[in-house]
C-alpha positions as CSV (number, residue, x, y, z in Angstrom):
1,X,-25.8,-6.0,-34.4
2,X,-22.8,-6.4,-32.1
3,X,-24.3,-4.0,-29.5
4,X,-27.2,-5.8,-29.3
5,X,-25.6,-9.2,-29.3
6,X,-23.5,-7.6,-26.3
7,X,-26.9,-6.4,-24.7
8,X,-28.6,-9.9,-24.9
9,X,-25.4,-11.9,-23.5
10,X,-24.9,-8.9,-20.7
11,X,-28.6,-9.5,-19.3
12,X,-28.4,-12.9,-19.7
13,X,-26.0,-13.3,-17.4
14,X,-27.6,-10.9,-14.9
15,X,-30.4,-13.1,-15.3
16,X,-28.4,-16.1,-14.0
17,X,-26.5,-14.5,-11.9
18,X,-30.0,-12.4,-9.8
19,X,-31.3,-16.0,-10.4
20,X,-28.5,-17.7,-8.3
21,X,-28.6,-14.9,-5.6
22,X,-31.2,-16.0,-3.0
23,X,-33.0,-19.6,-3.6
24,X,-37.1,-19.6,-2.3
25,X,-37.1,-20.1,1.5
26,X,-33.8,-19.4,1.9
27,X,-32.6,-17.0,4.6
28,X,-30.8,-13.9,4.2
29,X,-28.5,-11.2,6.0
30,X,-28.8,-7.9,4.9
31,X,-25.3,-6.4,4.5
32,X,-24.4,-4.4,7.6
33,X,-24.9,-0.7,6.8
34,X,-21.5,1.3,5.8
35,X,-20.7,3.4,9.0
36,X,-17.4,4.7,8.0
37,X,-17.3,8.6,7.0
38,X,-16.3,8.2,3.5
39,X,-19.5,6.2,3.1
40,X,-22.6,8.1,4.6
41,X,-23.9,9.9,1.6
42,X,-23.3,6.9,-0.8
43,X,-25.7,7.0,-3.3
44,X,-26.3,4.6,-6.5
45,X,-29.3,5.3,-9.0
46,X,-30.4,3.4,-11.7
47,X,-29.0,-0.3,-12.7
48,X,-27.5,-2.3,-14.9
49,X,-30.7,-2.9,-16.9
50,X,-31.9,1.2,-17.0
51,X,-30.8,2.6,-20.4
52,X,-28.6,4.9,-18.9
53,X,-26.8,2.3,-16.3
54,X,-26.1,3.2,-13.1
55,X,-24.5,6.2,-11.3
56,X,-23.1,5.9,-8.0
57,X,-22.4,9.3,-6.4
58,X,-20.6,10.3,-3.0
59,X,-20.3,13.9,-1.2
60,X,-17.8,15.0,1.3
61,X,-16.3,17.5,3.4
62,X,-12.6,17.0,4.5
63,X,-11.3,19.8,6.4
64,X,-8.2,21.8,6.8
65,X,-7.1,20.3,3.3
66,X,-5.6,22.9,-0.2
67,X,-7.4,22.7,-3.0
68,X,-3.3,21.9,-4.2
69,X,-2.8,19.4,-2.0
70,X,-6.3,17.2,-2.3
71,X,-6.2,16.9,-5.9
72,X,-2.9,15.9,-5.9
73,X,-3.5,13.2,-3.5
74,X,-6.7,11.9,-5.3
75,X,-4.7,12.3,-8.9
76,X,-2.5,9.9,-7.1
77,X,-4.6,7.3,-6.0
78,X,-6.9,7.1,-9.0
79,X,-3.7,6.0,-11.1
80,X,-3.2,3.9,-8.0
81,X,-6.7,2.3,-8.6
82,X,-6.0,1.6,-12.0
83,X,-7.6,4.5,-13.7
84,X,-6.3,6.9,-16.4
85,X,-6.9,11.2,-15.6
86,X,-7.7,12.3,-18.5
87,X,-8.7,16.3,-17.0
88,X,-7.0,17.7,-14.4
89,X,-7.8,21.0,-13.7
90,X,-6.3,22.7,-10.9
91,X,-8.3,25.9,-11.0
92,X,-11.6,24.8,-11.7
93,X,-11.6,21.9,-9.0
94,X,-11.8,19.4,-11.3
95,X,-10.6,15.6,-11.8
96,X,-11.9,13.2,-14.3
97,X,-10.6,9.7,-15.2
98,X,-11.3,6.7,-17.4
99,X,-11.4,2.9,-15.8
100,X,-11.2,0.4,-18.6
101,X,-14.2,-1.6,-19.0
102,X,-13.3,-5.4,-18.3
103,X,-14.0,-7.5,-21.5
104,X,-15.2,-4.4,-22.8
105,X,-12.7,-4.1,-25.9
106,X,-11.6,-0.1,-24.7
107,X,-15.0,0.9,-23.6
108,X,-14.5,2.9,-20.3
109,X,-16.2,4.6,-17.7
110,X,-16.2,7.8,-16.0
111,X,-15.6,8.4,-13.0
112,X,-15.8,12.2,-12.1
113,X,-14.5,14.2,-8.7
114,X,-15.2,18.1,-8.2
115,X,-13.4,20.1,-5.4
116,X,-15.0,23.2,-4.1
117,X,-14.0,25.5,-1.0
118,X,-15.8,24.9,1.7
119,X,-15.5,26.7,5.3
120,X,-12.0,25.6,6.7
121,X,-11.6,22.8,3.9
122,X,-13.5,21.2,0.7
123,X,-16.9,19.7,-0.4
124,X,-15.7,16.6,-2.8
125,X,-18.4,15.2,-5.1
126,X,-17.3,12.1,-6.6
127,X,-19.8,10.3,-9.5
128,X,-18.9,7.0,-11.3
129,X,-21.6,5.8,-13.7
130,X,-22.0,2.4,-15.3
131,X,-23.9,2.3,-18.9
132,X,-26.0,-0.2,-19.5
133,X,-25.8,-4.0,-18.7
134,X,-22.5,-3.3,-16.8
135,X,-22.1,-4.7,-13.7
136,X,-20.2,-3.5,-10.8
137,X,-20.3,-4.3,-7.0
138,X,-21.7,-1.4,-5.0
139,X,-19.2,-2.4,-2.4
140,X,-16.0,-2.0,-5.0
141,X,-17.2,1.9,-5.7
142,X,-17.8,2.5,-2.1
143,X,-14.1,1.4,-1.2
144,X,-12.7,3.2,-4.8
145,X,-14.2,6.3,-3.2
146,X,-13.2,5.5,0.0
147,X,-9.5,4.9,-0.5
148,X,-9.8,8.5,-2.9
149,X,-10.7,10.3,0.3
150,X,-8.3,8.1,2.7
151,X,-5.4,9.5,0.6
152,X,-6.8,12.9,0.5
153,X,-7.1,12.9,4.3
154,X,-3.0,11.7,4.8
């Protein structure tokens, strides 16, 4: 009963707030498209309404970085972000971490980063994924991701 109680109040308020975004007749500026590196393959599928949320995904090559030395720049900027690793594993390439859900009463989402040789460098694949009637800004992911890569880059 909770969960649906939760549901109901969660696209409520997306109601409200999609309803406050843009009155009838009234002008709008598209955003200005993302031309910094770290963001040309952003990706996000799904939404806050689809049962399975929304995933926003990113890849990357970074060049001339170790396997070693990436990880343990990115390990050091999730906690920077806030986020708790919970894997961490240096031979397979692998970093996942949990970011506490706000009001969410210790629900938490993933957020998922894969390191793979590539060339001189890496291939990074970063996915963070909503569930359902969560809401996060397209523009905080892009600069989590963002700022994951800036460290990796130092």
């Amino acid at each position: 009963m909770k969960l649906v109680r939760r549901a109901f109040l969660s696209l409520a308020a997306l109601a409200l707030v999609s309803g406050c975004v843009a009155m009838p007749g009234a002008q709008t500026t598209p955003a200005p498209e993302d031309v910094r590196p770290c963001a040309r393959n952003f990706v996000a599928e799904g939404s806050a309404l689809n049962p399975s949320g929304t995933q926003y995904k990113n890849t990357v090559l970074v060049p001339g970085v170790s396997l070693k030395k990436a990880m343990d720049r990115a390990s050091k900027q999730i906690a920077l972000e806030g986020m708790t690793i919970t894997t961490l594993d240096r031979e397979g390439g692998l970093i996942v971490a949990a970011n506490k859900v706000v009001g969410g009463k210790g629900d938490t989402v993933p957020l998922v980063i894969t390191f793979e040789q590539f060339n001189d460098g890496l291939k990074l694949e970063m996915k963070f994924r909503n569930g359902f009637g969560q809401l996060t800004s397209e523009d905080t992911v892009r600069d989590g991701f963002c700022n994951i890569l800036s460290a990796i880059e130092r």
